[in-house]
C-alpha positions in Angstrom: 33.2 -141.5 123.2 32.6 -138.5 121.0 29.1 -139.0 121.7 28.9 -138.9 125.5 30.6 -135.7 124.6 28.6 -134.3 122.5 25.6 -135.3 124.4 27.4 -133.6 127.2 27.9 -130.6 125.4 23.9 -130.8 124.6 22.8 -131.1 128.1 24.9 -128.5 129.8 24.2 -126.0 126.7 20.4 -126.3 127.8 20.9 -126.4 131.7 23.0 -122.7 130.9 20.1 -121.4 128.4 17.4 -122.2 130.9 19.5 -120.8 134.0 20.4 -117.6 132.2 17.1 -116.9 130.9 15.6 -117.6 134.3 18.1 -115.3 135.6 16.9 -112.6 133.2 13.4 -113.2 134.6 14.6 -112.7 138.4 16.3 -109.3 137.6 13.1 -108.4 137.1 10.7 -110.0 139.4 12.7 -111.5 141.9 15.8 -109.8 142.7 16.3 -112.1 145.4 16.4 -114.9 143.6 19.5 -113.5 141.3 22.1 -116.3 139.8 25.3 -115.3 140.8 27.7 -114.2 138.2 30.3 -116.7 139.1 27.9 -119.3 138.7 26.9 -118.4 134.8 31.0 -118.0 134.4 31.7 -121.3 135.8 28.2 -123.0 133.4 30.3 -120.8 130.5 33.4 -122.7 131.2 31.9 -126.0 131.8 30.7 -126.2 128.3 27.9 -124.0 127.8 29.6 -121.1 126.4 28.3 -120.8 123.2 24.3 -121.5 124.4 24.9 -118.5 127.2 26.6 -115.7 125.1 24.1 -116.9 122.4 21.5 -116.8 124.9 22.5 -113.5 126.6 22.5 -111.5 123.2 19.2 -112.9 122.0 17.4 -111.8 125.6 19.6 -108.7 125.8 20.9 -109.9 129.8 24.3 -108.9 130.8 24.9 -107.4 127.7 26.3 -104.3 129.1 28.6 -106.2 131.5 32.5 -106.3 129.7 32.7 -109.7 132.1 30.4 -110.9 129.8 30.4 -109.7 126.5 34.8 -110.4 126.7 35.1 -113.4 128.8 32.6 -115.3 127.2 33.9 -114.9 123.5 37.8 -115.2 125.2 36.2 -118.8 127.1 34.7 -119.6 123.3 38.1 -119.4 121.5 40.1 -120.9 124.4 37.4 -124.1 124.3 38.1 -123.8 120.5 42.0 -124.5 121.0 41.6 -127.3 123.5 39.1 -128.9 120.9 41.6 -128.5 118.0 44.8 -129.9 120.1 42.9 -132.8 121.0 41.4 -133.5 118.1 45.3 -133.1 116.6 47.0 -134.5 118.9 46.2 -138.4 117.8 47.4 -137.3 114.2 50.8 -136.2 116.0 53.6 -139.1 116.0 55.3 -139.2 119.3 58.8 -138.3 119.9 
């Protein structure tokens, strides 16, 4: 199982790379053709936190935005706990 999860983690880090970077290139060129915020959020919180903020700071996109530059580091740590609880809880003894 761990994986499929780490395979997931893969795929859905690259999908968010590609999307945000392609979104860099719109701002530019296409401004019609913008990725909503909402929809990088929701890629962030999905999985591919890490591969956007990483992303974001090595293109310089959204790096002015506080939506950004706090909620992605505030998804990162949140993912971080969920990871450690369940990775805890089997070593838990139920009540």
């Amino acid at each position: 199982m761990t994986e499929y999860i780490l395979i997931y983690i893969l795929c859905i880090s690259i999908v968010t790379a590609i999307i945000t970077a392609y979104d860099k290139r719109a701002a530019k060129k296409y401004p019609k053709h913008r990725v909503p915020e909402n929809v990088l959020l929701m890629l962030a919180i999905s999985g591919g936190s890490v591969a956007e903020l990483l992303t974001m700071l090595k293109i310089r996109h959204k790096t002015k935005h506080k939506k950004f530059m706090i909620g992605l580091p505030v998804i990162i740590v949140l993912q971080m706990i969920v990871i450690t609880i369940g990775a805890l809880r089997p070593l838990i003894p139920n009540s």
